[in-house]
Each structure stands twice: as structure tokens, then as C-alpha cells.
C-alpha positions as CSV (number, residue, x, y, z in Angstrom):
1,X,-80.1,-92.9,40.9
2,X,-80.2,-96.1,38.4
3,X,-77.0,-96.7,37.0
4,X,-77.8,-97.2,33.2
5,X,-76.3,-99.6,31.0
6,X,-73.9,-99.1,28.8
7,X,-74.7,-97.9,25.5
8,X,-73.5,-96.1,21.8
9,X,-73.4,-92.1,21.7
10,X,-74.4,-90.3,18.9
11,X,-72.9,-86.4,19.1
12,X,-75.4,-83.4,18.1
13,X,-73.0,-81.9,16.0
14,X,-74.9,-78.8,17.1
15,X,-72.0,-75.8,16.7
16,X,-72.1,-77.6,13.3
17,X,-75.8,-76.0,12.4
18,X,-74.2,-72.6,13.5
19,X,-72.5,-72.3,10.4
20,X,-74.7,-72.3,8.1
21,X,-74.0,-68.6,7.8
22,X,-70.6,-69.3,6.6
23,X,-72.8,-70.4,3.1
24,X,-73.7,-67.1,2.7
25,X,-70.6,-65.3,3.7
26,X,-68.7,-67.7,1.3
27,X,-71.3,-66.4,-1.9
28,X,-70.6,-62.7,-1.6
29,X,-66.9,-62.9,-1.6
30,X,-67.3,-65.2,-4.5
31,X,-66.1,-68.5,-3.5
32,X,-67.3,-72.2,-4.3
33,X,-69.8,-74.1,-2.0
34,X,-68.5,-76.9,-0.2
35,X,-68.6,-80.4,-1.6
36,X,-71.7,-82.6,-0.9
37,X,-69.6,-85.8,-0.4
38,X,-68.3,-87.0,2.6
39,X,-66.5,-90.1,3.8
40,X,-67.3,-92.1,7.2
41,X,-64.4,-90.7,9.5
42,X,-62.5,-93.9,10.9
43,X,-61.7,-94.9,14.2
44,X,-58.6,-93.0,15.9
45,X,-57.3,-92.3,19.1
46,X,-57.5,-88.7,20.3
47,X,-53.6,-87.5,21.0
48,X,-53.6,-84.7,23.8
49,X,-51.8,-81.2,23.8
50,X,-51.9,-81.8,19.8
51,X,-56.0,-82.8,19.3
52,X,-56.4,-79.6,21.9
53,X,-55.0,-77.7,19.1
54,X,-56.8,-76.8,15.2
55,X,-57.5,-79.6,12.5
56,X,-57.5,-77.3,9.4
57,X,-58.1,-80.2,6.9
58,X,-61.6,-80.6,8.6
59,X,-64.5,-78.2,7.4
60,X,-66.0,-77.1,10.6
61,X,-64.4,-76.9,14.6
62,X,-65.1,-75.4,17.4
63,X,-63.8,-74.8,21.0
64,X,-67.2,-73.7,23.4
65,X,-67.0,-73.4,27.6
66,X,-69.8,-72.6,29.3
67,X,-70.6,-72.0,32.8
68,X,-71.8,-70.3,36.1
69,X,-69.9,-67.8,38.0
70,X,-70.9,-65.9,41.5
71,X,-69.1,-63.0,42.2
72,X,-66.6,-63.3,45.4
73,X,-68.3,-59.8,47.1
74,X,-70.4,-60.0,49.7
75,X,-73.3,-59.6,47.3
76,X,-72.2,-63.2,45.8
77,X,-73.9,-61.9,42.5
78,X,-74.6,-65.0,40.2
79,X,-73.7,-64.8,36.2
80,X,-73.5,-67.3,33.3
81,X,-71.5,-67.5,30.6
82,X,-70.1,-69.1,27.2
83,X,-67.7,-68.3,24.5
84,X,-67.1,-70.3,21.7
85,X,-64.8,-70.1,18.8
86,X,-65.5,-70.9,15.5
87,X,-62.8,-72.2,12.6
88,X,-64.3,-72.9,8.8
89,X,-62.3,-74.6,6.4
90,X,-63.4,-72.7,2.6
91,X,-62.7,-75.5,0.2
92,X,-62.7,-73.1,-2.7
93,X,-59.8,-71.5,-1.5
94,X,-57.7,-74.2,-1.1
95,X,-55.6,-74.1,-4.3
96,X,-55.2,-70.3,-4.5
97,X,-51.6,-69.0,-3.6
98,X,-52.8,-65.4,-2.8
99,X,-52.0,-64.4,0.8
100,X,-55.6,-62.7,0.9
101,X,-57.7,-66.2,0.0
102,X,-59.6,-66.7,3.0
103,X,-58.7,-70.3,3.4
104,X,-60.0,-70.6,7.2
105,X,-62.8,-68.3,8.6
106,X,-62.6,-67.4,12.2
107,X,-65.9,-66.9,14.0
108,X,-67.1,-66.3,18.0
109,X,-69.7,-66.2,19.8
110,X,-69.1,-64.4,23.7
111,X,-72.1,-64.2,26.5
112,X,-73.1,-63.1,30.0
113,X,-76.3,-63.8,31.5
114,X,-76.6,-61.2,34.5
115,X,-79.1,-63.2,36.6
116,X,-79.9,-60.4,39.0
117,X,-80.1,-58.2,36.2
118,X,-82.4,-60.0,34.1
119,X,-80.5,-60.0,31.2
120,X,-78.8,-61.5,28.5
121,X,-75.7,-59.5,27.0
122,X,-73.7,-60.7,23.3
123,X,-71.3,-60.3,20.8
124,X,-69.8,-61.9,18.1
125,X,-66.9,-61.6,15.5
126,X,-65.6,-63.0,12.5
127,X,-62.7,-62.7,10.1
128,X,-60.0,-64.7,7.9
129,X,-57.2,-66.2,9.5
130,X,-53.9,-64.7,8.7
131,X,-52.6,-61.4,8.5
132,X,-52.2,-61.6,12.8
133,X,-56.4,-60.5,13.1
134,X,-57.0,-64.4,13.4
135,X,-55.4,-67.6,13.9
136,X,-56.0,-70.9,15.5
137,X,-53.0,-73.3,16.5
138,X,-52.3,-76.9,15.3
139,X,-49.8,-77.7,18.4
140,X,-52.6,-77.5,21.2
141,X,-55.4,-74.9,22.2
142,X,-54.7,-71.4,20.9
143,X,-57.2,-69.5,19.4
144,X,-57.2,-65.6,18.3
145,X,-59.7,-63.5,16.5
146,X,-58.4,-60.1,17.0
147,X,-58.6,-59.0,20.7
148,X,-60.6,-62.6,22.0
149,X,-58.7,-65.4,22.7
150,X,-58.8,-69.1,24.4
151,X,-55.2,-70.3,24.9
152,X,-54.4,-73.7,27.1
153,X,-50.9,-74.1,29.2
154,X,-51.0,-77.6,30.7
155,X,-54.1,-78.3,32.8
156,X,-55.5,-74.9,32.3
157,X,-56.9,-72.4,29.8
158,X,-57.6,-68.5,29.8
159,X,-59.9,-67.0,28.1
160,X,-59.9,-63.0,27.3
161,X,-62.6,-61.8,25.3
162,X,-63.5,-57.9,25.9
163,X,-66.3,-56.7,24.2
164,X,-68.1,-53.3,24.3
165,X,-70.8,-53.4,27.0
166,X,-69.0,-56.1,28.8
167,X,-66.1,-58.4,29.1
168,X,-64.5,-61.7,30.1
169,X,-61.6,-62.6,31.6
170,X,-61.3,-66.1,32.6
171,X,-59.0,-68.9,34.3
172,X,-60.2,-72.4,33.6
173,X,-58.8,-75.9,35.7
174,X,-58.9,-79.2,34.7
175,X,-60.1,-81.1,38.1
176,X,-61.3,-84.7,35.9
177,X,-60.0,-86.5,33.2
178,X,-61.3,-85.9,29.8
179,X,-64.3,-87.2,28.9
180,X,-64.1,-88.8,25.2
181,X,-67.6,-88.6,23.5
182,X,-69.2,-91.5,21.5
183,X,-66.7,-94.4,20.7
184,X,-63.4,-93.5,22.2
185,X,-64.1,-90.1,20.9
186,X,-65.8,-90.8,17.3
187,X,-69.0,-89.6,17.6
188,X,-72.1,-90.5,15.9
189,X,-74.6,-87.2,14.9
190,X,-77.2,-88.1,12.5
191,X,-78.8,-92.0,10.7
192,X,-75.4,-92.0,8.6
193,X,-72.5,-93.4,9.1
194,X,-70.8,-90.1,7.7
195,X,-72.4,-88.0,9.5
196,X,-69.9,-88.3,12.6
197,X,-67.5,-86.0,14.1
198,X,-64.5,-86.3,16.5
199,X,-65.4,-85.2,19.9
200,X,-64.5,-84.9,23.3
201,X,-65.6,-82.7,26.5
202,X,-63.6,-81.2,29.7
203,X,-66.7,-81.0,32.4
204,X,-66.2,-79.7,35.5
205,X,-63.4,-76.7,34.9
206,X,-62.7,-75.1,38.0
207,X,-63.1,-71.5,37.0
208,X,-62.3,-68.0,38.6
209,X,-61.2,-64.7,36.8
210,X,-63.2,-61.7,36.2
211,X,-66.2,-60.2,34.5
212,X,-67.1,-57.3,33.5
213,X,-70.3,-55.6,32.7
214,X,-70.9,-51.9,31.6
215,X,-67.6,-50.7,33.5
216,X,-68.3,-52.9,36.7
217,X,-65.6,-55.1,37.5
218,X,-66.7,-58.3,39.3
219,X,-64.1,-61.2,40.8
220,X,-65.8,-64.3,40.3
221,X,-65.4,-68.5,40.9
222,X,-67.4,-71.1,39.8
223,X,-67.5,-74.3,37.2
224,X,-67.0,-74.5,33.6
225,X,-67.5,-77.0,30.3
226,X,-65.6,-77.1,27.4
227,X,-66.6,-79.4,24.4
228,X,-64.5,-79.3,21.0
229,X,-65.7,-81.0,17.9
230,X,-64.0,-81.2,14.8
231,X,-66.0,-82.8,11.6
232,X,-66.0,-83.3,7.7
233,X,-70.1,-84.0,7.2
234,X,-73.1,-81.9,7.5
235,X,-76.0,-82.6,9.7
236,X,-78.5,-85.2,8.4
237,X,-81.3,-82.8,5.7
238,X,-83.8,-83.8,7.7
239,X,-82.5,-81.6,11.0
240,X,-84.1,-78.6,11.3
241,X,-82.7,-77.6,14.7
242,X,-81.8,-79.5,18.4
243,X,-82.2,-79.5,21.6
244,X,-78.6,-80.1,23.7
245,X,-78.0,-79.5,27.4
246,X,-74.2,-79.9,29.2
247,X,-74.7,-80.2,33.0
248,X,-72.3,-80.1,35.7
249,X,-73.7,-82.2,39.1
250,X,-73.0,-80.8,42.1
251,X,-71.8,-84.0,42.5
252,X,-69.1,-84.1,40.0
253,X,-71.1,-86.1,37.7
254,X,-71.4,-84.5,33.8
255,X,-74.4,-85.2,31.5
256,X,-74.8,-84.2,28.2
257,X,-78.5,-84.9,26.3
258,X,-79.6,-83.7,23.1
259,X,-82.4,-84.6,20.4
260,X,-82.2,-83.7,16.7
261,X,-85.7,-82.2,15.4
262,X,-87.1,-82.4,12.1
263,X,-89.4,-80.0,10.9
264,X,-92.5,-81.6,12.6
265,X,-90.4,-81.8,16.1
266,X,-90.0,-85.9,16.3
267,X,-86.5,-86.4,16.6
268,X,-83.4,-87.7,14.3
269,X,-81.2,-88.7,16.4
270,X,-80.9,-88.5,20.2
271,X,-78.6,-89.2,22.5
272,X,-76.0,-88.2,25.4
273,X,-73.8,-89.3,28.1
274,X,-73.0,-89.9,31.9
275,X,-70.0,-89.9,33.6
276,X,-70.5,-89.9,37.8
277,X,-68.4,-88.4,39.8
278,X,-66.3,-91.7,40.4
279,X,-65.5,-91.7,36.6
280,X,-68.2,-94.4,35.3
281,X,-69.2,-93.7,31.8
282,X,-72.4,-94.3,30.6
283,X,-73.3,-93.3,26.6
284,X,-76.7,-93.5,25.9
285,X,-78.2,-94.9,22.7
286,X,-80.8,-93.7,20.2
287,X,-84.0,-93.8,21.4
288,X,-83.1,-93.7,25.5
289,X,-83.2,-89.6,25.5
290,X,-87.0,-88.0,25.2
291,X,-87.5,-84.3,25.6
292,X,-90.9,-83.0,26.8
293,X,-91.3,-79.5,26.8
294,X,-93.2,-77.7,30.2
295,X,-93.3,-74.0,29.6
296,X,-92.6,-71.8,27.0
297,X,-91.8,-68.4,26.7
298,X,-92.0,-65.9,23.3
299,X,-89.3,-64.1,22.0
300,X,-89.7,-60.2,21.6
301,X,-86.9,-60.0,18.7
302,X,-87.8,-63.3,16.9
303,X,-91.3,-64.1,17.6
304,X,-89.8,-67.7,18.3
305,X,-91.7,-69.9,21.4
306,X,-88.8,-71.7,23.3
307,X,-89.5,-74.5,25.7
308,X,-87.5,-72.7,28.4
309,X,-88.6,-75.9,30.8
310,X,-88.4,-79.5,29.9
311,X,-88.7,-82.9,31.0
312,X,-86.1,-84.7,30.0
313,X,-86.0,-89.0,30.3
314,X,-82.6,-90.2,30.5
315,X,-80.9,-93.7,31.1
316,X,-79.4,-92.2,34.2
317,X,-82.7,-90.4,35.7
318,X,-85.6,-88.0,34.8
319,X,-84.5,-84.7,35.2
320,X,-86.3,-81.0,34.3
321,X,-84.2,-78.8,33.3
322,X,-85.3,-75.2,33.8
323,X,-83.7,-71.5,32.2
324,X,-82.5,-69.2,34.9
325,X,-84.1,-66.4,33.0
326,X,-86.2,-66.7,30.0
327,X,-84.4,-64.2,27.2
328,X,-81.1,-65.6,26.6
329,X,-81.3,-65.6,22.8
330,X,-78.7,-65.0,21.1
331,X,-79.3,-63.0,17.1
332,X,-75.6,-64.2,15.5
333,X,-77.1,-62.9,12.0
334,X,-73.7,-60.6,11.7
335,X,-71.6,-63.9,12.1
336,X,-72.7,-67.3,11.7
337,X,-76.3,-65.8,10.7
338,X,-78.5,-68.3,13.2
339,X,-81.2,-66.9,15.9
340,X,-80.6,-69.3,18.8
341,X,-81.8,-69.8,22.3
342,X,-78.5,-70.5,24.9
343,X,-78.5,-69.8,28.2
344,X,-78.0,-70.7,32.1
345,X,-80.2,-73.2,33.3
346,X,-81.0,-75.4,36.6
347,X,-81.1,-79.0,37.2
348,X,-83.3,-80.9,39.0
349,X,-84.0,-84.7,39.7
350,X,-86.8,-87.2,39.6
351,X,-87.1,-86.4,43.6
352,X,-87.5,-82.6,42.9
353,X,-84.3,-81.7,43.8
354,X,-81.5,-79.2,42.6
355,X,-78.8,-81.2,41.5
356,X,-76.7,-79.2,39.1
357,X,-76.3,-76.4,37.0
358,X,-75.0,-76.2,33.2
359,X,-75.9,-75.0,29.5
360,X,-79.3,-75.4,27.8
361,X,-79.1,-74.6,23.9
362,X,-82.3,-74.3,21.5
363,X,-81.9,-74.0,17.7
364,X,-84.1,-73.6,14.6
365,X,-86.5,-72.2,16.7
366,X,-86.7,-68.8,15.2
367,X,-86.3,-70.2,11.6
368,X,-84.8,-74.0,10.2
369,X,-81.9,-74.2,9.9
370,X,-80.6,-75.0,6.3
371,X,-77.8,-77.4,5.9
């Protein structure tokens, strides 16, 4: 493989587009928009248990892992996964002394992929924070929206999140340092200097716990990724979706690539980052990431075409990155109100061969996103 030069990352920002519902959601219980200004977020360095934990003076966060699981029977059946948790600062709100303003929204997202199965199986909740139903720690990494969870104790984090036709129950192990996005954690996401976001990933969790799925209990081990992102600015207007992928290398190398599509696909902003499994960092700069899609595959509920196979050009190597199964859309319309393509997918190198596994996310497929 070509060891790239070094270069500037720019983040995605991409949980960010999730929340567009939030809009909405803020409109019929009457409260005010958010602001349209923004300032540039300055330089800072990223603290750890306490930058683990909740920045409630920032408008958006989120805590996301993803990853592959095979399940310790002899049948060694193979799953994916992802949760992610959601917190929304409501501007509006702030000022009110009533214990029922909904100051902070709690959202989440949960998700197995059953690859023998063929199938993709979701849910989602959302509420206010307070009252005990939701809550989200400013110490270090605790998250609760009613009976889901994601809780850190040192070097590891568990994640409980049962939901009616299946559920998760997961043990997650730091086995590399953390891996600080963009400039020492301040991360670019769109042309403007405002539009950044702090930022930092834990690649390569060592994972085992179990999953359930319609009243089958399977034991499982495999790897994990957890990125959490915490920003003031919306996405440049232009963005009408992206295109992101978090891989874990065999290896022990992590990559991350993403492009930002306008409505006539070219991209905004591009970008990523590789770490090897030695702990050399490589960020790539605008313009070094292209995404070429191979094959595409319709959605039944949606009617959206997703590039479910892609080429992808990287500093570090040309990869294609290729879905497990094709249906793992995800319809978040009761929550964060997006339709969005994320699911398990295989990596392969410039040689043809398999060289890791990880996350492939599609949005503003099914409709653009509006910021």
C-alpha cells in the first residue's frame, strides 16, 4: 500500500443531516427555530473521561458504534450492527424555568443486519431529557433514553438497547488509542470556516455480548467503531446528502471516507483519514477522496436507487466497498424524520482482496435533505 502524505481533514458532519427532523418536532410543540449564525469553533484540546461525556451548550451530538458480530455457536452466524444516540440542544427553550421545557431532545437510532437472514431490522426513540425517561452525562459517556443506554467505565462501554423484535446487549474494548479527527480533533465539514465540529473516533473496539433477534438469543464477538461529534453549525446549503464509510482493516488499520453531494451529485467537500495499524495518521485533504458508484439497487419502501457498490480513490489505496446485503435502509421518519441507507459492508483493495469490514452510510437518497 502507498503511504499518503500528510494532509487536512474535513469531518462529514453526517449525524448532523439526521436532524433535520428535530425542525419539525420543534414547530408542533411551538418552539423557536434555531439561530442562523454561527461562529468558527476555535482550536482546543479534547480532555478525556470529560469530552466522552455531553456538551449541552452545543446544538447537535451524537455517540454512533458500528460493527460486525459472528455468533460464538457452531453455526458462527454473521450480524451487523449500529446504535447511535442522538442529544439536540432547543435554543428556544433555554430561558424558560418550567421543568417541562424540552431544553435537550434525546433521539436513537438501533440496528441489526441478519446476514443469513437477509434482513435489516430497526428502531428508534426519542424524548426530552429530564424527568428520568432521558439524560445524557457531562462527566464522561452516559447516555439514557428510557430502557437504551451507552455507558463507558474506563476502557470500555456497554451498550443495552432492547427493542421489540430484537435486541442488543453489548460489551465494547478499547484495544488503540483514540483517533482525533481533523486538526487535533477540530474538524472541518463544509467550504466554511464555521461549518466545523469537534470530533474524534475509537476504531477498532473489541466487542462481544449478545444479540437478540425474535426471541433467539445469540453470543457473539467481533469489532466495533464509535465516532462522537459535537457541533454548533449546520451543513453547508448546498449539501443535499453524503456518502461516509468507517472501516476496520483486518489489519488494525481504520479509514474513514466521505463526500458531501449537492443536488446534481458533484461533491462539497470530501475527505477522510488513515491510521495503520502501527498508529501513523494520515488525513486526507479536499479533493484526494472520489466516489464512483458500481451497482445499484432500488428501494421497495422509498423508491430510492443506492450505489450499494462503489469505487472509492483514496490517498491510501483504491478500494470498493461493497453492501453485505442490499436493503439496509433505515425509515427514521418517527424520529429524526430522514430515509437513509446504513448498513454492513465489505472491503476490498486495489489487488482484489478482502481487507476489512466496517459501516457504509447513504443519505438524501430518498429525498434532500433540508438544512
Amino acid at each position: 500500500m502507498t503511504k499518503p502524505a500528510p494532509a487536512r481533514f474535513a469531518s462529514p458532519g453526517r449525524r448532523r443531516l439526521l436532524l433535520d427532523g428535530l425542525t419539525g418536532f420543534a414547530g408542533l410543540a411551538g418552539l423557536t427555530a434555531w439561530p442562523d449564525q454561527a461562529q468558527a469553533l476555535g482550536a482546543k484540546a479534547l480532555v478525556f473521561p470529560r469530552d466522552r461525556g455531553a456538551h449541552p451548550e452545543f446544538r447537535t451530538e451524537w455517540w454512533y458504534i458500528t460493527g460486525h458480530a459472528v455468533s460464538q455457536a457452531a453455526d458462527a452466524r454473521r450480524f451487523g450492527f449500529q446504535l447511535t444516540f442522538f442529544r439536540s440542544r432547543v435554543d428556544g427553550t433555554q430561558a424558560l424555568t418550567s421543568r417541562f421545557a424540552a431544553r435537550q431532545l434525546v433521539f436513537a437510532h438501533a440496528a441489526i443486519t441478519d446476514v443469513q437472514g437477509k434482513k435489516l431490522w430497526h428502531d428508534q426513540r426519542i424524548a426530552r431529557a429530564g424527568f428520568g425517561i432521558a439524560s445524557s452525562s457531562e462527566q464522561d459517556m452516559a447516555v439514557v433514553l428510557r430502557d437504551w443506554s451507552l455507558k463507558a467505565d474506563g476502557s470500555s462501554y456497554t451498550a443495552e438497547l432492547p427493542a421489540s423484535d430484537f435486541a442488543l446487549r453489548l460489551q465494547f474494548r478499547e484495544t488503540q488509542a483514540v483517533l482525533l479527527q481533523g486538526k487535533q480533533g477540530l474538524s472541518r465539514k463544509g467550504p466554511d470556516e464555521k461549518q466545523a465540529s469537534y470530533y474524534y473516533s475509537q476504531p477498532q473496539l473489541a466487542t462481544r455480548g449478545s444479540l437478540q433477534l425474535q426471541g433467539q438469543n445469540f453470543d457473539v464477538a467481533g469489532k466495533a467503531w464509535l465516532d462522537h461529534e459535537w457541533s454548533q453549525e449546520l451543513l453547508h446549503p448546498s449539501a443535499v446528502g453524503w456518502d461516509w464509510m468507517g472501516m476496520n482493516l483486518d489489519d488494525g488499520s481504520a479509514l474513514t471516507a466521505f463526500r458531501l453531494r449537492d443536488k446534481d451529485g458533484a461533491a462539497v467537500w470530501d475527505g477522510g483519514s488513515f491510521r495503520s495499524a502501527s498508529g501513523e495518521l494520515y488525513v486526507f485533504g479536499r479533493g484526494e477522496v472520489e466516489f464512483k458508484p458500481v451497482r445499484r439497487w432500488k428501494s421497495p419502501l422509498s423508491q430510492a436507487s443506492y450505489p450499494v457498490e462503489w469505487t472509492v480513490r483514496t490517498p491510501a489505496d483504491f478500494y470498493t466497498v461493497k453492501a453485505v446485503i442490499d436493503n439496509q435502509e433505515l425509515d427514521s421518519r418517527s424520529s429524526t424524520g430522514a430515509i437513509y441507507w446504513e448498513g454492513l459492508s465489505e472491503l476490498t483493495d486495489s489487488n482484489g482482496k478482502r481487507v476489512g469490514l466496517g459501516y457504509l452510510e447513504m443519505t438524501g437518497y430518498a429525498q434532500p435533505l433540508k438544512l
